[in-house]
C-alpha positions as CSV (number, residue, x, y, z in Angstrom):
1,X,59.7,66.8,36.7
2,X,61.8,63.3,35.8
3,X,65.3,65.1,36.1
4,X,63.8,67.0,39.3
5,X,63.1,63.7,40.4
6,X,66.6,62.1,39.4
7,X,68.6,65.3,41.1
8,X,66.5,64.3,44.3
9,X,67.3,60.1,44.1
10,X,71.7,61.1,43.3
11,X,71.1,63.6,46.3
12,X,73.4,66.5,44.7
13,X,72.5,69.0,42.1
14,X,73.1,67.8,38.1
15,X,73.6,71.0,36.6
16,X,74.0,74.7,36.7
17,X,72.8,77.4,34.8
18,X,75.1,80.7,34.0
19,X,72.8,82.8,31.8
20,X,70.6,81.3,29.6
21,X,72.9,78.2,29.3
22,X,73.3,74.5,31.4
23,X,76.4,73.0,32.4
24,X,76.8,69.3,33.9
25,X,78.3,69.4,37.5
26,X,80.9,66.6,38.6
27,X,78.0,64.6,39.5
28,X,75.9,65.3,36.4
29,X,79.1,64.2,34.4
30,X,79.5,61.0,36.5
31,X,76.0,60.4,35.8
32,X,76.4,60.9,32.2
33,X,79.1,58.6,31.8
34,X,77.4,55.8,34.1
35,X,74.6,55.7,32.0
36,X,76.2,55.7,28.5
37,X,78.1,52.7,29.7
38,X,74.4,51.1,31.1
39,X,73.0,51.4,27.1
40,X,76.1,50.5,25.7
41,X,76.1,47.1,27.9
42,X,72.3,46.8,27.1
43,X,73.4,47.2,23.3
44,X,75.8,45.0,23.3
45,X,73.6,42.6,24.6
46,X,71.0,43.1,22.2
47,X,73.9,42.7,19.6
48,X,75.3,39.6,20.9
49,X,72.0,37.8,21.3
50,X,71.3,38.5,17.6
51,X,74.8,36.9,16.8
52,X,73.8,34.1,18.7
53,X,70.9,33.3,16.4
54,X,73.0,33.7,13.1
55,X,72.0,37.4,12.6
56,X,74.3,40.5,12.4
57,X,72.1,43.1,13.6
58,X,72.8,46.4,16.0
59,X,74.0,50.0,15.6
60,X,77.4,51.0,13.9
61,X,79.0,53.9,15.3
62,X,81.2,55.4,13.6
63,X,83.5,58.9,13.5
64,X,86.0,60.0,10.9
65,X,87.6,63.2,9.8
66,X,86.4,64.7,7.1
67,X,88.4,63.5,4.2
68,X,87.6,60.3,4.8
69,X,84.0,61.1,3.1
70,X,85.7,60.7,-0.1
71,X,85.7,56.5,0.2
72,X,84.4,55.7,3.6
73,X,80.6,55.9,2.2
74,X,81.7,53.7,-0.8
75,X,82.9,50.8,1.0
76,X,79.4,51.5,4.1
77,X,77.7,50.7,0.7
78,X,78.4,46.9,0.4
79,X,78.9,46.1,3.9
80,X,75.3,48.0,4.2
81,X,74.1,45.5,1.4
82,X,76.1,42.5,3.4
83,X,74.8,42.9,6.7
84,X,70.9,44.9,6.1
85,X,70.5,44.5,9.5
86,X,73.0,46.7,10.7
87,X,71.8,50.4,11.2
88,X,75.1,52.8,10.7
89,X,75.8,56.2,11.9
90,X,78.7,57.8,9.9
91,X,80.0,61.5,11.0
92,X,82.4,63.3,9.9
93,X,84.6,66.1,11.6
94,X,88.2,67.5,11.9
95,X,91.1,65.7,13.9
96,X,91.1,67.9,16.7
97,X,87.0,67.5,17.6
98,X,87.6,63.2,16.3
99,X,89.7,62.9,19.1
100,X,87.6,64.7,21.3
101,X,85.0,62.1,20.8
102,X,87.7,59.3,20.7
103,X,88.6,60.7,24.4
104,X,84.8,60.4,25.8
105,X,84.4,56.8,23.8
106,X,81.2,58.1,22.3
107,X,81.5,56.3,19.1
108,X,82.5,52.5,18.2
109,X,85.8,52.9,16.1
110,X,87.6,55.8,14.6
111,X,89.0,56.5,11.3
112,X,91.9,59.2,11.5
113,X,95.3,59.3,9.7
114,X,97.4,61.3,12.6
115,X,97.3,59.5,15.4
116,X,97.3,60.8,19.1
117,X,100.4,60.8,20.5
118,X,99.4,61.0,24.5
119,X,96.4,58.6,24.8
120,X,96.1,55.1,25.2
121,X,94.6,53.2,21.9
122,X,94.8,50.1,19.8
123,X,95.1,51.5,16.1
124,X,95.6,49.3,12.9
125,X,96.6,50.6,9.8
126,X,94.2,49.8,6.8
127,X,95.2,52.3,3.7
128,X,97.6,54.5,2.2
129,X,96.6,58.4,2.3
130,X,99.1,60.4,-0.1
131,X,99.0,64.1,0.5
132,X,99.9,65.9,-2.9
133,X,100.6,69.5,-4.0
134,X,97.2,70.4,-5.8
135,X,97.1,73.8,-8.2
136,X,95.2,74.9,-11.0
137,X,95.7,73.4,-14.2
138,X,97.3,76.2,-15.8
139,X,99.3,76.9,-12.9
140,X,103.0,77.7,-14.7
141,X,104.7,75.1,-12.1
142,X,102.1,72.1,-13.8
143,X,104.4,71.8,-16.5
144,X,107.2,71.6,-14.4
145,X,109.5,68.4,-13.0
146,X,111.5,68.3,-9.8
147,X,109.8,71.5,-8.3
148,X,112.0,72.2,-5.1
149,X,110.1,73.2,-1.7
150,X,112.0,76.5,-1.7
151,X,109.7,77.4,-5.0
152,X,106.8,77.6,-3.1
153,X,108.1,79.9,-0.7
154,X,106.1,83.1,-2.9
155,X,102.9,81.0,-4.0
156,X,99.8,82.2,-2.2
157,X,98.7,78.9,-0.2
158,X,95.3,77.7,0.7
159,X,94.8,76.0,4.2
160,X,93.0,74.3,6.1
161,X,91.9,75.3,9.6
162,X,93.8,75.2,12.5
163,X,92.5,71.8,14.6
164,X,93.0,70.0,10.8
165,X,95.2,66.9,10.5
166,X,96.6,67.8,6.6
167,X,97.5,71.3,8.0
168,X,99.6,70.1,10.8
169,X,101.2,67.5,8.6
170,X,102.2,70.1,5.5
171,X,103.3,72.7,8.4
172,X,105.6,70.0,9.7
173,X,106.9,69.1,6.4
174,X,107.6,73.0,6.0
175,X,108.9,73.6,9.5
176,X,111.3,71.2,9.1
177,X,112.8,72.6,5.6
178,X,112.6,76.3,7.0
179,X,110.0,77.8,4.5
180,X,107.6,79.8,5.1
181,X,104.4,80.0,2.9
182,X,102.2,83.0,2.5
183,X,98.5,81.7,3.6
184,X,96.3,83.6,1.7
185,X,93.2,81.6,2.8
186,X,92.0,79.2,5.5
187,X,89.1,77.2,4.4
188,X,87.2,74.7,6.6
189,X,86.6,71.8,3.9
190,X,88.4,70.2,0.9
191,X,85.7,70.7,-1.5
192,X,86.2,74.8,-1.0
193,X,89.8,74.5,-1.1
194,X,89.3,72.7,-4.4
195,X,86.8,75.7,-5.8
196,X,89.4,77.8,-4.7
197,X,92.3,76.2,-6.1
198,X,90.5,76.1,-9.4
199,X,89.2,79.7,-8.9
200,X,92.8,80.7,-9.1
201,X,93.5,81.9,-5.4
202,X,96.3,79.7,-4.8
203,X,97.8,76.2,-4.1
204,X,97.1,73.8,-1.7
205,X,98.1,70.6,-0.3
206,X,95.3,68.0,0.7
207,X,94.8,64.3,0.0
208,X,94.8,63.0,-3.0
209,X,91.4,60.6,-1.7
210,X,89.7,64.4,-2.0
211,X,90.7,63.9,-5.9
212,X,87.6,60.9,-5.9
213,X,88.3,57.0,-7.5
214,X,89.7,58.5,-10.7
215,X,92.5,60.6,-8.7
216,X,92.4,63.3,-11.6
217,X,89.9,66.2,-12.4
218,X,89.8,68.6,-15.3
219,X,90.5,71.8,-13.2
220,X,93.4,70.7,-10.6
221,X,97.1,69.9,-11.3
222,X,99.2,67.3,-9.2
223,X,102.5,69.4,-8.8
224,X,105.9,67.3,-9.0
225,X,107.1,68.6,-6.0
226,X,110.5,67.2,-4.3
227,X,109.7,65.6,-0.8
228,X,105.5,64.7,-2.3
229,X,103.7,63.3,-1.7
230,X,103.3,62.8,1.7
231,X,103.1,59.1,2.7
232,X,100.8,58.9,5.2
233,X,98.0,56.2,6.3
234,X,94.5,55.9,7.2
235,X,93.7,54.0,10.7
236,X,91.2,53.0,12.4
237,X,91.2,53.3,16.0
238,X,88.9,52.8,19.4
239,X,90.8,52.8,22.8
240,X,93.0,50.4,24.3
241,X,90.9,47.2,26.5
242,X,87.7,48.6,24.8
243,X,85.3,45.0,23.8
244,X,84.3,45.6,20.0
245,X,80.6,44.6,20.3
246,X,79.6,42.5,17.6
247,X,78.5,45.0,14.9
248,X,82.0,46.8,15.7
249,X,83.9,43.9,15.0
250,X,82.1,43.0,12.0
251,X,82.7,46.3,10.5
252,X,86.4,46.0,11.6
253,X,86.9,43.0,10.2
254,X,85.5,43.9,7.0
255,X,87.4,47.3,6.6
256,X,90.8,45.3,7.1
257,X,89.8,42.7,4.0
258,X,87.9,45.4,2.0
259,X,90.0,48.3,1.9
260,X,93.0,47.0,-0.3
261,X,89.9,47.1,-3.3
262,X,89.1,50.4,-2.8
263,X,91.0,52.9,-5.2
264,X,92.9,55.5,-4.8
């Protein structure tokens, strides 16, 4: 009955159903997008009147991609503990959908270590991210120094899937050097590609934050490979002219002084 009612006050239909699923129409969408910004504004409101009487209180939104998991959540722990009054909502996905959601501004900041080359952001880089040749530990090349990128041409090689930041890094890297690797799997999360790895079904290349605080595990091997690891950074992002609300900033400020503690 309300969205009958709202389709009658814009004066143009808000949807459209093909089959058994609903679809916004250019003025649904309009609508959409004018009342995200109205709870947003009423948000930031709420935030800044909170600021104004000494308290840091709100909603955190934030989006990373999915490797990120493996220290974003330690450092939410003590800004959690530093600022109780802040409510945070933390997900995770793969570059492609991230920048997706970066596009529609649906979340306060963005944490992502490829950064779009054809929109319009403000981005500040807050951490290393190394990406290193990962194998299993009794892998013959984990005894071995200097290990040229030709070598790998015949290992089977565990991916990521398409729409994945690593995987259009490493196929860069390889692109570049003219070697072509036999992909033997394409998994859709680190933690898979590391049961894999250690299962015996072939190398990989990720980060080496999937590796946890320690950076070493019983089962994988680091491989001394010429050319790795891949120096790359972690940034976070929101778009260019968008006003951090108070919570946002907080957070932002934080993960600029906090980061350089966090290990790798």
């Amino acid at each position: 009955m309300q969205v009958k009612q709202l389709t009658k006050a814009v004066g143009l239909p808000l949807f459209e159903q093909i089959g058994k699923r609903l679809y916004l129409t250019d003025a649904g969408r309009e609508l959409l997008a004018t009342c995200r910004e109205i709870f947003d504004r009423l948000d930031a409101f709420e935030m800044a009147v909170a600021d104004l009487k000494g308290l840091k209180q709100g909603r955190l939104r934030l989006s990373a991609v999915t490797t990120t998991k493996y220290f974003v959540p330690r450092m939410l722990g003590p800004f959690c503990k530093l600022y109780p009054g802040i409510d945070v909502e933390f997900k995770t996905t793969n570059h492609e959908r991230l920048l997706a959601r970066l596009s529609e501004n649906l979340d306060d900041l963005y944490i992502l270590s490829q950064l779009p080359e054809h929109m319009d952001i403000s981005y500040h880089l807050f951490m290393e991210n190394p990406l290193v040749v990962l194998a299993p530990i009794a892998h013959p090349l984990a005894f071995e120094k200097n290990i040229s990128l030709q070598r790998l041409r015949g290992e089977p090689f565990i991916m990521r899937e398409p729409g994945s930041g690593t995987r259009s890094s490493v196929q860069k890297l390889f692109d570049e050097h003219g070697v072509q690797v036999r992909v033997r799997l394409e998994l859709g999360s680190n933690e898979a590609i590391k049961q894999a790895i250690a299962g015996g079904l072939g190398i990989s290349i990720l980060s080496r934050h999937t590796l946890g605080p320690e950076g070493t595990t019983n089962e994988l091997a680091i491989l001394d490979v010429e050319g790795f690891p891949i120096l790359r950074h972690w940034y976070v992002v929101y778009l260019a002219g968008k006003q951090l609300s108070v919570v946002a900033n907080t957070f932002f400020q934080y993960l600029l002084n906090e980061a350089k503690q966090v290990a790798i």
